[in-house]
N, C-alpha and C positions, 0 to 999 in steps of 0.2 A: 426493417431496422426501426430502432423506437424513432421521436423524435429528437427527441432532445439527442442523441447519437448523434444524427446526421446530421446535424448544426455543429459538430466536430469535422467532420468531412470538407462540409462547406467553406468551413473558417481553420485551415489548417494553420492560417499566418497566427490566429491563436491557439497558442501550443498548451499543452497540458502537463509541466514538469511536477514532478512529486516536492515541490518549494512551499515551507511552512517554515522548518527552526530560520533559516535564515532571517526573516521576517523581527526579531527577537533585536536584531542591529539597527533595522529600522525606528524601531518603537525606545532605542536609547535604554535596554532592560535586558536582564540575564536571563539564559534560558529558565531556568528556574524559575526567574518570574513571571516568562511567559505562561508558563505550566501552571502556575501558583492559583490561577483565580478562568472561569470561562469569560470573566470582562475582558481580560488579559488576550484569551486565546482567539476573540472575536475581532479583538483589535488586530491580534496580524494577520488576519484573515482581511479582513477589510484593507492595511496595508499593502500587501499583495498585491489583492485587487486593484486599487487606486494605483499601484507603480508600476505592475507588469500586464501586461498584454496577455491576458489569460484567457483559454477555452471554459477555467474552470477553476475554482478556488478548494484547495485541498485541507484540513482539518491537521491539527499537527498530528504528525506520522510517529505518536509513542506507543510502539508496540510492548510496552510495559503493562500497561495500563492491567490489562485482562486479566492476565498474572496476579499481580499484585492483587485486584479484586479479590483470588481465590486462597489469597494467604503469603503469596512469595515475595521473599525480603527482595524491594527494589532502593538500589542507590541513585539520589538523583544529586546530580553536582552541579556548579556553578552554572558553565554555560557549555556542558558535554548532553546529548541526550540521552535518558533514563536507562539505566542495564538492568536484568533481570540477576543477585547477584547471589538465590540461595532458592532453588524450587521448595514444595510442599511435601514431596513423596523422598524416599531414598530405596525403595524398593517396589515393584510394578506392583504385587501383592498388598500393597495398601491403597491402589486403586478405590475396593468398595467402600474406604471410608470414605473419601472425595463427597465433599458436600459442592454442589453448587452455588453459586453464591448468587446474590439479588441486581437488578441493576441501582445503582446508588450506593453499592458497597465501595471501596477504596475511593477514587479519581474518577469513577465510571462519570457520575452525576456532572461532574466539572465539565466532563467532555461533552455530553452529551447540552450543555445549557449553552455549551462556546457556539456547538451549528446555531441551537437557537437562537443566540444573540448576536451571532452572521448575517443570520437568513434575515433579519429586520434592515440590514443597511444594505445587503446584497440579491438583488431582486433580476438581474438580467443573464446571468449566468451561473449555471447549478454548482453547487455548495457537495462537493463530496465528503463523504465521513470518512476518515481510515480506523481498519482494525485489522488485526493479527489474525491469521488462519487456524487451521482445526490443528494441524500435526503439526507445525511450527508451537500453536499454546502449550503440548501437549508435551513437545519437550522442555520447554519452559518452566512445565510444574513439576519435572520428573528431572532430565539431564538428557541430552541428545543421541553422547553416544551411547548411554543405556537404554532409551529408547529404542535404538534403530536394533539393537541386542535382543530389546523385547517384542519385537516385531517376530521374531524369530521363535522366542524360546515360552512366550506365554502372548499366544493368539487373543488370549478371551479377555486377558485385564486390559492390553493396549488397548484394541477397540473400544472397551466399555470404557476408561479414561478419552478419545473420541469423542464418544458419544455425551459425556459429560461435557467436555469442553463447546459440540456442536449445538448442546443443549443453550447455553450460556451465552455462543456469541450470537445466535439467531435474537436469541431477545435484547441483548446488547445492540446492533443493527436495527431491528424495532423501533430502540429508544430515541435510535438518532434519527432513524426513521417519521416519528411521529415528535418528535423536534425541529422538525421541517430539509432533514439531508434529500440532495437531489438521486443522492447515490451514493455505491458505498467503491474504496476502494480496500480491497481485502488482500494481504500482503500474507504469502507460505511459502518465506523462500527455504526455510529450512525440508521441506516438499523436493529441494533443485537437490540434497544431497542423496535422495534416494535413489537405487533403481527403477527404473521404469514399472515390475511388478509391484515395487513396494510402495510404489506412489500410488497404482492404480489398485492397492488393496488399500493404502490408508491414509492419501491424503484424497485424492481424485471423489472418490463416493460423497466425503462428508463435506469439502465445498459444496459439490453441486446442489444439496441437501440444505443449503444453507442458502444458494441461489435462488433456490427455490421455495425457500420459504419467506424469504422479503424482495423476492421480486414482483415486478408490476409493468404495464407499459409504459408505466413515468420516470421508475426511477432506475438508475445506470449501474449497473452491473459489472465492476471492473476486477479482474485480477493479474495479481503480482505475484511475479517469481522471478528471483535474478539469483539463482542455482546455476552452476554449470551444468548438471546434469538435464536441464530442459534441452534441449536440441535432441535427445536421447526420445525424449516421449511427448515431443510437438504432439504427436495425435492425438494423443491421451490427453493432452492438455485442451486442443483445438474441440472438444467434444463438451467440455464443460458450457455451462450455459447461462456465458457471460456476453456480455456488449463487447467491452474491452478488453483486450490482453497488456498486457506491461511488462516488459520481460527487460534483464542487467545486460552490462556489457559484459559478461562472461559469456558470451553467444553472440555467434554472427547473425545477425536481423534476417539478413537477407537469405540465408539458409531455413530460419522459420518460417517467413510468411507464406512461400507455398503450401503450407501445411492447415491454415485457414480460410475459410470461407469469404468471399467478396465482402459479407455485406458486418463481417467481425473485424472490429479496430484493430491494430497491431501497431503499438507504441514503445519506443526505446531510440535511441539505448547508448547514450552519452556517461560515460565514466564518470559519475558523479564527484568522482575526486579531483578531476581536473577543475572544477568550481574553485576549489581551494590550492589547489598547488601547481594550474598553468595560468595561463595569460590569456588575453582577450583574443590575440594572433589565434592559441591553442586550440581555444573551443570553437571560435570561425571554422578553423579548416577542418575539426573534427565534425563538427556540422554537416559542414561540405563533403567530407566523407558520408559520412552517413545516408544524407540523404543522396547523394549520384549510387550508390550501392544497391537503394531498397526505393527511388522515385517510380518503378514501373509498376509499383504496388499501390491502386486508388485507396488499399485501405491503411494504409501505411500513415504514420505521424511520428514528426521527432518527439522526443522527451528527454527526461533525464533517463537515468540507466536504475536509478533506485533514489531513495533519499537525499536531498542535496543537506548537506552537512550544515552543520548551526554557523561554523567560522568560514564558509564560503564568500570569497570576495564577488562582492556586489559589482564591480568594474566587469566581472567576470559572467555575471548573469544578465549584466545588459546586453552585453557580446552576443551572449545568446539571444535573446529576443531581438535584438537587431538584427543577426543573420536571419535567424528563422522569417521574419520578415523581410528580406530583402528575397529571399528565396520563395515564397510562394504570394507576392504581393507584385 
């Protein structure tokens, strides 16, 4: 297990939730203007940091970004985060146009200068980068359930759209990489509405392709999927060759972790919406769930279940770090 991993282990009283937009209430500023500038995105990064009790400070979680880079109309609004609201393609057969694009095209540059100007104020605890997965992009530039049609009906352009997009987020990863990210976390939940085969023909190959093209022994190797359909292909999943897993509350925790190795993190899996729409009472005893379900597992970590939402109540995420510390401290 790398280092820098097992200093998660060690310190589970600090938890690792997927908390970035929230941050944006913090700092008295719309999400938008979180997003607007990488001063901006270093700032709630820093915020975070300074307020909550973190294994690990996460990069805000806009899986637009990518997209957009390669031409797709994205709508960003006030204080909702970014939607993908018009892909590049409208037929799989226009595939071999696909140009890839550079990093520094759309928002890419922003992101990647936010770790940079993180990693200057945040020195004791790794700075992760988040980016969108291979088959999750992939429906993004095309349409999902045409995608999943063209898995089907035209083998050679899906992949080679793939293989485009696998092209793009390795050096996208790079950027943030040599921007000083401690790690990445890589997010394919659109990967959870597959079959188990069709994951393991087309999403399954090109993470790990990607795992292994910006990994190292330093830096942290995380992946997310909060699909219902994971529980279906835990193995297939457990096989990829990450540090960490992060898996939604659409899956019982404690059903997956036997399906991973000792020495591979397995993090979840609080209903990220309870942030916003329970109580402090809520998320204690959902905690408390949690963790009596899945404590016999040393590789086991709370978290959030996915992204915690931009209008999540704060009263609501102290709750959490409060339990989670009351619970392994």
């Amino acid at each position: 297990m790398k280092k820098t991993v097992s200093q998660f282990l060690l310190h589970k009283e600090k938890t690792v939730p997927i908390l970035s937009f929230p941050s944006a209430q913090l700092l008295g500023i719309s999400v938008k203007g979180l997003l607007a500038s990488a001063e901006m995105q270093a700032k709630g990064m820093f915020t975070v940091y300074n307020r909550c009790p973190v294994g690990a400070v996460l990069s805000m979680m806009d899986l637009s970004v990518e997209a957009e880079a390669f031409g797709a109309q994205v709508h960003i609004s006030e204080n909702e985060v970014p939607v993908v609201t018009k892909g590049i393609i409208d037929d799989i057969e226009q595939v071999p146009q696909i140009t890839v694009p550079c990093i520094g095209d759309g928002r890419t540059q922003i992101y990647a200068d936010g770790i940079r100007q993180a990693k200057e104020k945040i020195t004791d605890v790794p700075v992760l980068c988040g980016c969108i997965g291979p088959y999750s992009l992939a429906g993004r530039l095309f349409d999902m359930t045409e995608l999943m049609y063209a898995c089907f009906d035209d083998e050679e352009n899906t992949l080679l759209l793939l293989e485009k997009v696998t092209q793009f987020l390795i050096a996208y990863i790079k950027a943030f990489k040599e921007a000083g990210a401690d790690g990445v976390m890589l997010a394919e939940p659109a990967a959870g509405l597959l079959s188990p085969s069709l994951a393991s023909r087309f999403s399954h190959p090109f993470v790990k392709r990607i795992f292994e093209a910006v990994g190292d022994e330093n830096f942290i190797l995380c992946y997310h999927n909060c699909g219902n359909a994971v529980a279906a292909m835990a193995e297939d999943i457990a096989a990829i060759p990450a540090d960490v897993f992060h898996f939604g509350n659409a899956v019982q925790l404690h059903d997956l972790l036997p399906a991973f190795a000792k020495d591979k993190i397995v993090m979840g899996n609080l209903d990220p919406m309870l942030f916003v729409n329970g109580t402090p009472a809520d998320i204690e005893n959902e905690v408390q769930r949690i963790y009596d379900e899945c404590r016999n597992f040393e590789n086991f970590m709370l978290s959030s279940g996915c992204d915690i939402p931009a209008n999540a109540k704060w009263e609501n995420l102290d709750a959490y770090f409060r339990k989670v510390k009351e619970l392994y401290v």
